[in-house]
Backbone as CSV, one residue per row, in Angstrom:
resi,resn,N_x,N_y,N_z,CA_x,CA_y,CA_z,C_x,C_y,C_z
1,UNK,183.413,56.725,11.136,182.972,58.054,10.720,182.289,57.950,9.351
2,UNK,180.931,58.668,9.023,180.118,58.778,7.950,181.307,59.729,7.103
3,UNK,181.684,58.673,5.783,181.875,59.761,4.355,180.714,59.893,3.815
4,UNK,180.841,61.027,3.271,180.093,61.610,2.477,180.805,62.253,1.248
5,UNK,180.516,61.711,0.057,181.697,62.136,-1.238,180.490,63.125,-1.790
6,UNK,181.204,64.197,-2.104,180.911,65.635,-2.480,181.277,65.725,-4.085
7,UNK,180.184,65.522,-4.765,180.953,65.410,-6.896,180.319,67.033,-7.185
8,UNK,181.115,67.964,-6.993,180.922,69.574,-7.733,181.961,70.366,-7.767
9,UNK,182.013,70.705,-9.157,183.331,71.030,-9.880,183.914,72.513,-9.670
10,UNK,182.643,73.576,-9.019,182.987,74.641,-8.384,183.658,74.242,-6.910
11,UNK,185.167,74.917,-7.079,186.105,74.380,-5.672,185.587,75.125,-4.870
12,UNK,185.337,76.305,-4.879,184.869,77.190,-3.598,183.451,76.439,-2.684
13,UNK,182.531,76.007,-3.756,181.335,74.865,-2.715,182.399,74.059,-2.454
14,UNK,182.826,73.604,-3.225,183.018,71.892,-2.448,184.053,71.649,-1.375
15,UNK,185.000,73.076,-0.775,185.116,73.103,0.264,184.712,73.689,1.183
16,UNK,183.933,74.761,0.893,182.704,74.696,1.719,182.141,73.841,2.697
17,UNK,181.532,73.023,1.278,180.690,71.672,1.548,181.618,70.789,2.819
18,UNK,182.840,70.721,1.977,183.762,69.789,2.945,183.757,70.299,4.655
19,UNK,183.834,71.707,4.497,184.012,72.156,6.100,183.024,71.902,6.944
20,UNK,181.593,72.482,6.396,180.683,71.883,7.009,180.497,70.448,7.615
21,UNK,180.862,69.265,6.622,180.410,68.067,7.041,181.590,67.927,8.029
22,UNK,182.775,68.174,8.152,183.606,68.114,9.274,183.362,68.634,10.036
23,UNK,183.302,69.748,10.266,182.610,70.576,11.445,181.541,69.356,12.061
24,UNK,180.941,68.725,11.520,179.539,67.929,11.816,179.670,66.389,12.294
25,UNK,181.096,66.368,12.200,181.222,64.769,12.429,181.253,63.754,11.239
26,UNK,181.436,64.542,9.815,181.432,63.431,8.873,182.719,63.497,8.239
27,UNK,183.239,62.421,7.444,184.403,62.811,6.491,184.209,62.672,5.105
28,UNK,184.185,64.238,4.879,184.390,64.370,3.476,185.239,64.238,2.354
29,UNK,184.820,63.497,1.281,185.512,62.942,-0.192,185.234,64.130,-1.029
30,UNK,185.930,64.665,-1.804,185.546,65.503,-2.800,186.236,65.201,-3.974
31,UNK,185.292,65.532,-5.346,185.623,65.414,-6.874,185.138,66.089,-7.172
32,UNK,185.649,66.552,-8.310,185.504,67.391,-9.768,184.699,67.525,-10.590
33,UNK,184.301,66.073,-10.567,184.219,65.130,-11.789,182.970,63.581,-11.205
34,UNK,182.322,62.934,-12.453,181.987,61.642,-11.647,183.643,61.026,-12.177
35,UNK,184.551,61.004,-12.801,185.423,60.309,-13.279,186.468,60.424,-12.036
36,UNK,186.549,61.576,-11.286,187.018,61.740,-9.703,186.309,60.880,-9.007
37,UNK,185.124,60.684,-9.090,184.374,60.277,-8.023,184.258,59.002,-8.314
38,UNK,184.581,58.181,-9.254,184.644,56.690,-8.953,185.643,56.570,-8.156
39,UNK,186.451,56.988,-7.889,187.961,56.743,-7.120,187.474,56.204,-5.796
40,UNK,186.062,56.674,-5.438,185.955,56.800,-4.085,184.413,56.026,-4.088
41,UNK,184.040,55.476,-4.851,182.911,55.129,-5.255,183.218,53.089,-4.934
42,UNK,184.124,53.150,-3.630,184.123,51.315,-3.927,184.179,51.463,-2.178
43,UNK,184.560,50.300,-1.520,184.399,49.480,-0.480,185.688,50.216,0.792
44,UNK,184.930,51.002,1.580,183.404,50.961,2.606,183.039,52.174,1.777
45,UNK,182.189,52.344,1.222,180.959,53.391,0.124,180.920,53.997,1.552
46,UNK,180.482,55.560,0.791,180.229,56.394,1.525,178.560,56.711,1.562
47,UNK,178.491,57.377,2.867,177.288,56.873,3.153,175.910,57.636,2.575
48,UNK,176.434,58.665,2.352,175.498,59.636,1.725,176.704,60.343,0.168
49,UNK,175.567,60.901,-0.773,176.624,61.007,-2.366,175.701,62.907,-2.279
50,UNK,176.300,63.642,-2.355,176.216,64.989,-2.809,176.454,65.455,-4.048
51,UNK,175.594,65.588,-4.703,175.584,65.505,-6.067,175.310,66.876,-6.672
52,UNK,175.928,67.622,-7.577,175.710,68.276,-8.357,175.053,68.101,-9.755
53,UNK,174.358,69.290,-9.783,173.396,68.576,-11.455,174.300,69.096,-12.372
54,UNK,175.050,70.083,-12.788,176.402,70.389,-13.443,177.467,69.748,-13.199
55,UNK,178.099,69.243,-14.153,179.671,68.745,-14.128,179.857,68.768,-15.092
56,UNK,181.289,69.112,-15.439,181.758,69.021,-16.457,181.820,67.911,-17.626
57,UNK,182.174,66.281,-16.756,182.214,65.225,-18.090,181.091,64.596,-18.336
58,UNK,179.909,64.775,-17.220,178.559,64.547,-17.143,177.422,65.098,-16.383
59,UNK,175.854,65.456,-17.074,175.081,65.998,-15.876,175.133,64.962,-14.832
60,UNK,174.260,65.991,-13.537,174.077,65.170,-12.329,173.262,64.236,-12.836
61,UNK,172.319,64.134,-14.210,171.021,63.634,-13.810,171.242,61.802,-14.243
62,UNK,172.383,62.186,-15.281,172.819,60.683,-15.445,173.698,60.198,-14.905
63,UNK,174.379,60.586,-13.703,175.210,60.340,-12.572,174.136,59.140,-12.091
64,UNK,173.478,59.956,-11.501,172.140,59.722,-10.549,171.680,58.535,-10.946
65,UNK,171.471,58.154,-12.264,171.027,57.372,-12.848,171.526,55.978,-12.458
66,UNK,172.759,56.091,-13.196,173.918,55.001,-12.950,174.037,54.648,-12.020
67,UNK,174.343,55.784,-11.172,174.492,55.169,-9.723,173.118,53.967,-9.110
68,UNK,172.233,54.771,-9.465,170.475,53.905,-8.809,170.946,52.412,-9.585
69,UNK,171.177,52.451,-10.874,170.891,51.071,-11.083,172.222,49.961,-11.350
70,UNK,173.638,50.869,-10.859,174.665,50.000,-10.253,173.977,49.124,-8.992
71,UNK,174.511,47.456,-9.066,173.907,47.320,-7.533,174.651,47.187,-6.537
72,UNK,176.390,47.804,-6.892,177.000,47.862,-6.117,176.855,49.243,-5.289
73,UNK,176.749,50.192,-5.710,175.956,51.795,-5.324,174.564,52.473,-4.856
74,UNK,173.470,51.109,-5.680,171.936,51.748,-5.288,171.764,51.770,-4.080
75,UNK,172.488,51.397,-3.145,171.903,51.849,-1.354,172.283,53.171,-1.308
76,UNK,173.123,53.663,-1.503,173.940,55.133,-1.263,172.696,56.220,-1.307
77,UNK,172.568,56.996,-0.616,171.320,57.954,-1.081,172.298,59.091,-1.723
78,UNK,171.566,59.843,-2.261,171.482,60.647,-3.186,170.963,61.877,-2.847
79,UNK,171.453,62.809,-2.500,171.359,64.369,-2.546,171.903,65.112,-3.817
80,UNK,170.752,65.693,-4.138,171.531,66.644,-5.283,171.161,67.852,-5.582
81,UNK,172.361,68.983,-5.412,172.434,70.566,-5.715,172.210,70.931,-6.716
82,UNK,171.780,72.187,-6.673,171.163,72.997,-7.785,170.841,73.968,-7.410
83,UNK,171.287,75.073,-8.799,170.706,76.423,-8.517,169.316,76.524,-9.557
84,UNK,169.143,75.027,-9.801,167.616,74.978,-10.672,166.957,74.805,-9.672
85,UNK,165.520,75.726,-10.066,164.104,75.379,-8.940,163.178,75.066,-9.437
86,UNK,162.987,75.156,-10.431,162.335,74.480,-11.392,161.511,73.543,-10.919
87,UNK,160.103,73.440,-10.981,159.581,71.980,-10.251,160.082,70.867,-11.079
88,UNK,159.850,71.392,-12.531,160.191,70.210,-13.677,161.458,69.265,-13.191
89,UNK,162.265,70.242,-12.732,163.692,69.665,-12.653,163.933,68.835,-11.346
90,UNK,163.174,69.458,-10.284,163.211,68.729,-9.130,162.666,67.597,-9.269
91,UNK,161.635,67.005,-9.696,160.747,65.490,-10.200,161.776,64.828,-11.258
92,UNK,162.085,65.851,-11.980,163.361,64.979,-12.832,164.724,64.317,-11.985
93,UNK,165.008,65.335,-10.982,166.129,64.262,-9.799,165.244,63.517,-9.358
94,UNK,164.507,63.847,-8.982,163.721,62.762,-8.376,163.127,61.160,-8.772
95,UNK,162.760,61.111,-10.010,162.582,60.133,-10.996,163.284,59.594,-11.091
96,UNK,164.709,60.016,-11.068,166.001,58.968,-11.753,166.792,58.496,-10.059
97,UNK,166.276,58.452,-8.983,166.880,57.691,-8.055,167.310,58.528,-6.756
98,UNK,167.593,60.146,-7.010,167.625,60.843,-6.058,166.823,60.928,-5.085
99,UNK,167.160,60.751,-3.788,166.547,60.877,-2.538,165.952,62.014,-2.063
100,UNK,166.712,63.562,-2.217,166.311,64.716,-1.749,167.173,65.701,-2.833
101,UNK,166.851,67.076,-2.688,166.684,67.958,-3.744,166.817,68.925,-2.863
102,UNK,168.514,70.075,-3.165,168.696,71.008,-2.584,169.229,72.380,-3.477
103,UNK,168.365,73.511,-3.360,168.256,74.619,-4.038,169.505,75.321,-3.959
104,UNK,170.153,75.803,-4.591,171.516,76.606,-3.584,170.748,78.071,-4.171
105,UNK,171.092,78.583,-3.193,171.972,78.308,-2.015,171.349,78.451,-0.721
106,UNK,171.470,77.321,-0.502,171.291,76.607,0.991,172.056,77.067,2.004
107,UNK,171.582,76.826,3.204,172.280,76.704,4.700,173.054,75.582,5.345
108,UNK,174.195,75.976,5.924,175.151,74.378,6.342,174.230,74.072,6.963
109,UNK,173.036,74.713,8.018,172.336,74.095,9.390,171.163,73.058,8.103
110,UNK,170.882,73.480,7.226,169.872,72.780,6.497,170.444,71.831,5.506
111,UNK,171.601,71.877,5.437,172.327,70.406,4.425,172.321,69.471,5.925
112,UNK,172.603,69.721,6.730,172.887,68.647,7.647,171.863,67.968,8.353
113,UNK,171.015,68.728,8.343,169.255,68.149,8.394,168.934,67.420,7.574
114,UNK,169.294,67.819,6.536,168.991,67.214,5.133,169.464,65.521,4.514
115,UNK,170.928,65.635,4.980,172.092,64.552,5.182,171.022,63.618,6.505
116,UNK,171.094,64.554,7.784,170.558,63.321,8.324,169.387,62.428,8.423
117,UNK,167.980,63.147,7.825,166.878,63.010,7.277,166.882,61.910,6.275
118,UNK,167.573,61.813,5.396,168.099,61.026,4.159,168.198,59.716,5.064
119,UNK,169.534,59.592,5.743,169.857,58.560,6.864,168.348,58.110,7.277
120,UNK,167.779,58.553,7.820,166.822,57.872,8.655,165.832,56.991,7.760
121,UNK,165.308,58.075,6.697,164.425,57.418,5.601,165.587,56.075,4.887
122,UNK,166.427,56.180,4.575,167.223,54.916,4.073,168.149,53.869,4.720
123,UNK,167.734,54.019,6.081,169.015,53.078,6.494,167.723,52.553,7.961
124,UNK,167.092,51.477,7.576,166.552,51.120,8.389,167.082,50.817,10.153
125,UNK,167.752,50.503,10.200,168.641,50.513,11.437,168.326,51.519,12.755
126,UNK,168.506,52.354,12.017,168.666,53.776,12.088,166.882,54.555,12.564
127,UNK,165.850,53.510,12.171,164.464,54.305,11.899,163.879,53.559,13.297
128,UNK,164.708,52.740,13.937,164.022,52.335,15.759,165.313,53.145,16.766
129,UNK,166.083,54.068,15.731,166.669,54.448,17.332,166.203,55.542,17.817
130,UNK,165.716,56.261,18.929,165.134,57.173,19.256,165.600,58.568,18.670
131,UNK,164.971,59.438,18.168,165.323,60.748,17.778,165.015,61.994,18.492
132,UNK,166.157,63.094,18.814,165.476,63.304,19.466,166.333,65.133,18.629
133,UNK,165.319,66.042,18.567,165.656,67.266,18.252,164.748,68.898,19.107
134,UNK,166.432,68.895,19.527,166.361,70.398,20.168,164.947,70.588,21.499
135,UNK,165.146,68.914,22.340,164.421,68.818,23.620,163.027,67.872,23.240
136,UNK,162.942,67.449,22.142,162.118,66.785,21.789,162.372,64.804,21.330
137,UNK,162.433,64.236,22.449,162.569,62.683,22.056,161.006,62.032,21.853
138,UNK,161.490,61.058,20.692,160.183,60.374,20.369,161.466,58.549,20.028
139,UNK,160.611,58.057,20.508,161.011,56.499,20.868,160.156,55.514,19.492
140,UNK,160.484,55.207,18.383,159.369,54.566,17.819,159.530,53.107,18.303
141,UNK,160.503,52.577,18.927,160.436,50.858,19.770,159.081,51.251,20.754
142,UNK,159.351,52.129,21.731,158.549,51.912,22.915,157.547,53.030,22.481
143,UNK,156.978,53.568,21.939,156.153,54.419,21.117,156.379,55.484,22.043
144,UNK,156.913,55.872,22.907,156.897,57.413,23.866,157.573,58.493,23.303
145,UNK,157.032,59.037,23.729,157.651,60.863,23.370,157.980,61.311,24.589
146,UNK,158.584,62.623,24.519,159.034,63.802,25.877,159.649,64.812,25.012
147,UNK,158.984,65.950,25.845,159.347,66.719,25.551,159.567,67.707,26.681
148,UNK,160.915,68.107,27.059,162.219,69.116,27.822,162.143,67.574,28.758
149,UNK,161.864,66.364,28.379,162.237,65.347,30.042,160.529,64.853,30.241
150,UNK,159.628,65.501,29.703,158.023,64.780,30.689,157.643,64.193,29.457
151,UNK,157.176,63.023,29.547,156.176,62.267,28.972,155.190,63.094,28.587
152,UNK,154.818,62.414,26.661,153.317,63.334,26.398,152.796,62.127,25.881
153,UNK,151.614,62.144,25.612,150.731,60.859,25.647,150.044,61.735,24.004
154,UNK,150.451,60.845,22.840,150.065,60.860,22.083,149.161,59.809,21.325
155,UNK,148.639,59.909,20.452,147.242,58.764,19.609,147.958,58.701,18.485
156,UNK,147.726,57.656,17.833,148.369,56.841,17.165,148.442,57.935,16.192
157,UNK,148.026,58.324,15.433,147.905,59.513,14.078,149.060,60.575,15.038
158,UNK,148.789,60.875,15.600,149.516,62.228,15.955,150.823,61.783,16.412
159,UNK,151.562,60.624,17.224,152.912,60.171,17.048,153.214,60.101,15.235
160,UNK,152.520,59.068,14.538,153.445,59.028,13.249,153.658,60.369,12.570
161,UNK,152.949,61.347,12.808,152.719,62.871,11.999,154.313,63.432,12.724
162,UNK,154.094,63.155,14.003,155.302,63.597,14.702,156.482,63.087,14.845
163,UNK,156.284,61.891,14.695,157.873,60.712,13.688,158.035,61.380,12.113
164,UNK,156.906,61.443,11.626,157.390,61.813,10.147,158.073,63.374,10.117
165,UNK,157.650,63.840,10.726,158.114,65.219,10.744,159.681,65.356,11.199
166,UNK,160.062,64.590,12.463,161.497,64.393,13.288,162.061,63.692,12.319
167,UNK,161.433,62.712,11.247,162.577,62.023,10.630,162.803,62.643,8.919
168,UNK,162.010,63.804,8.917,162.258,64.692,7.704,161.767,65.977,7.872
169,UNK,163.087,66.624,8.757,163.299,67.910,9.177,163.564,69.302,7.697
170,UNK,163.042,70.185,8.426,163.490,71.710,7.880,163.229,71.195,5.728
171,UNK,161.992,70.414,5.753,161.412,70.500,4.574,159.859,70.461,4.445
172,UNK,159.577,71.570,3.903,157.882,71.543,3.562,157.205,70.413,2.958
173,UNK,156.064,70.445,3.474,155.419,69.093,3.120,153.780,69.632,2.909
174,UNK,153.542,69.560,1.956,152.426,69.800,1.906,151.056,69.354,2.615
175,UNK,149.626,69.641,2.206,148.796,68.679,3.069,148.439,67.160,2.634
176,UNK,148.623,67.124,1.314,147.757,66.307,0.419,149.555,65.440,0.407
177,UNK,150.667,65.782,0.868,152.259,64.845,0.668,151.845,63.888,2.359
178,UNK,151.654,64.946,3.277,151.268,64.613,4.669,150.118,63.522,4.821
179,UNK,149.070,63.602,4.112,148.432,62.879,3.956,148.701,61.263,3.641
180,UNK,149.667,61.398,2.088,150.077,60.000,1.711,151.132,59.598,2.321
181,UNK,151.691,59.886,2.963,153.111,59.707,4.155,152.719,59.224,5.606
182,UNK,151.106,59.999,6.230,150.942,59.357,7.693,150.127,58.796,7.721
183,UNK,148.604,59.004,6.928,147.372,58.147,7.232,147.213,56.696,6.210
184,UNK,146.622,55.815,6.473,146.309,54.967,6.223,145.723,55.263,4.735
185,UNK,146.098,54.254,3.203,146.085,54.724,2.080,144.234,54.411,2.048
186,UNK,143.807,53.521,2.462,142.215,52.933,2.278,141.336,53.444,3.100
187,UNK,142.089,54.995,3.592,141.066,56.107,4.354,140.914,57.474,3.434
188,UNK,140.101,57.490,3.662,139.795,59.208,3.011,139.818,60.464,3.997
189,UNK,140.900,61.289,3.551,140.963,62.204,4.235,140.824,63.510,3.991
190,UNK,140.643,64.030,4.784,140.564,65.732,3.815,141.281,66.503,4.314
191,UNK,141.889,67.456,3.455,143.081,68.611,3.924,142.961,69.304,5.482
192,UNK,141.783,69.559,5.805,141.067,69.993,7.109,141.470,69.252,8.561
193,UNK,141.789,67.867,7.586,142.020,66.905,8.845,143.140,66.972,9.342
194,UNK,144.129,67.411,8.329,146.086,67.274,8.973,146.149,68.688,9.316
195,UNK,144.886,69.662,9.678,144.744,71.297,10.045,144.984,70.808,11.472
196,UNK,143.716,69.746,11.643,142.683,69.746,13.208,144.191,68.615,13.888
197,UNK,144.733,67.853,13.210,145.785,67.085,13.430,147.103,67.585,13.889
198,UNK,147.526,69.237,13.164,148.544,69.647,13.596,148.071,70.796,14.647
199,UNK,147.403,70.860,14.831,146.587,72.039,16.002,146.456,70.677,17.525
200,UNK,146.300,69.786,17.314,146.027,69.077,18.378,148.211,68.555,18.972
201,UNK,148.427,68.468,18.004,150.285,67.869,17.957,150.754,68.578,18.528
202,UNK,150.675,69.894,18.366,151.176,71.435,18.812,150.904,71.519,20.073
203,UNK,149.645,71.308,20.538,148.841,71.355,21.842,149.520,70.467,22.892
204,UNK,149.401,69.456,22.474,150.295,68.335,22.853,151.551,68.358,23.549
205,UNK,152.787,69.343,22.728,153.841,69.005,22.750,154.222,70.591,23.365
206,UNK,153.563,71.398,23.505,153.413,72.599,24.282,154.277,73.222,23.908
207,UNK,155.293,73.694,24.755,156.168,74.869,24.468,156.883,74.881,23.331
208,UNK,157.518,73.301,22.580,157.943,73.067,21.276,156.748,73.117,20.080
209,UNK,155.793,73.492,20.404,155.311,73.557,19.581,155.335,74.620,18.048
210,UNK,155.910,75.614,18.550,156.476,76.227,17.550,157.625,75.712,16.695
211,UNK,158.261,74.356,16.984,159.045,73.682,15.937,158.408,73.227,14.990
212,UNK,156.865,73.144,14.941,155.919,72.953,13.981,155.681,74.282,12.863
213,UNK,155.912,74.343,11.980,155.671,75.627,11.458,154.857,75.771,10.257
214,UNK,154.090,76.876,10.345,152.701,76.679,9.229,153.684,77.517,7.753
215,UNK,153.922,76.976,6.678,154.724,78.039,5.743,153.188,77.963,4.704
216,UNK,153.312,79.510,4.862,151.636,79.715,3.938,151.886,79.833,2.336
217,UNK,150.888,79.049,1.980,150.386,78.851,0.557,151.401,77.189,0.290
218,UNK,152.008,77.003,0.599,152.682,75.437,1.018,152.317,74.161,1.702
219,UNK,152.385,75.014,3.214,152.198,73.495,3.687,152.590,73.761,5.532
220,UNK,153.417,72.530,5.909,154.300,72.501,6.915,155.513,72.113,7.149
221,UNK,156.031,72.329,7.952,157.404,72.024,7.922,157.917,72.114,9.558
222,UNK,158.801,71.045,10.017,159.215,70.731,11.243,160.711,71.213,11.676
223,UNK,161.145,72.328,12.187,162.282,72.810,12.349,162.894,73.455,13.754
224,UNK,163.459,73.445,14.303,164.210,73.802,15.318,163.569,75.275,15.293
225,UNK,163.540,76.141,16.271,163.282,77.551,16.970,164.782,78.267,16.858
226,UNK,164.554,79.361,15.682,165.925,79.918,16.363,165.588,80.499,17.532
């Protein structure tokens, strides 16, 4: 079973937090403190670290830190809460080793997207086994897709757009992030192109295609249909 150690010193989240990841199939560690959270910080490491940018004996941001350049810890990914939105602040988790960046207050259905998204981008293992969300499988060994059960015949650009998207769910991505994430870096592309790219994906993948979602003045973002 995936731990996941939970460091935020408000008890009401962090059992919260805890119920959710049980509910979900994971087992949750919780602290106070990072001085709690070494307790739980050794051998079998947990697999994902939930991090708060407040704590009492230290911020998240030099948690974060330490942790990245322990090399008994730098595999662990790194999620970290906040009721900062701040762009400043989000590039600042981000800079010091954090993996992903969550606003509170958040949704359990979107921490666990979030948790498993993390997984896929960091645990190579994990990035050839087929994924498959809410009737939608994509195979990156045997390059196939299906979607409700039928085969769709995708082109090379429009599978990775549609791997990148399945393997980093229910977060906006801009055009110009989409860009440096699916196409080739020694091509030139223009914003127009990941338009004509997600209009053809959509087409493609038919009735799921509304798991594609346009969020205006942003970007896109890949999420389940309520």
């Amino acid at each position: 079973m995936n731990k996941v150690l939970i460091i935020e010193d408000e008890v009401s989240i962090r059992e919260m937090l805890a119920f959710v990841l049980e509910q979900n199939g994971y087992h949750p560690l919780q602290a106070g403190s990072f001085q709690e959270a070494k307790e739980h910080l050794n051998v079998p490491y947990p697999s994902t670290v939930l991090l708060d940018w407040m704590l009492p004996d230290e911020d998240g941001i030099q948690i974060a830190k330490q942790l990245k350049q322990d090399e008994k810890t730098q595999h662990i990914p790194i999620i970290m809460l906040t009721a900062r939105d701040e762009e400043e602040d989000k590039i600042k988790g981000l800079e010091v080793g954090a993996d992903d960046y969550m606003t509170k207050p958040f949704s359990p259905k979107e921490l666990i997207a979030r948790i498993r998204a993390v997984h896929r981008r960091t645990m190579p293992s994990e990035i050839e086994d087929p994924i498959v969300e809410d009737g939608v499988l994509l195979d990156p060994v045997s390059h196939r897709v299906k979607v409700m059960g039928n085969p769709v015949d995708l082109g090379p650009t429009k599978f990775k757009l549609l791997h990148f998207f399945m393997t980093n769910p229910d977060r906006v991505y801009s055009r110009e992030q989409l860009i440096a994430h699916v196409w080739d870096t020694n091509v030139y592309v223009e914003n127009r192109t990941v338009d004509v790219q997600i209009r053809r994906l959509r087409k493609a993948i038919g009735k799921k295609s509304k798991m594609i979602q346009t969020v205006r003045g942003s970007g896109y973002r890949f999420s389940r249909v309520a």
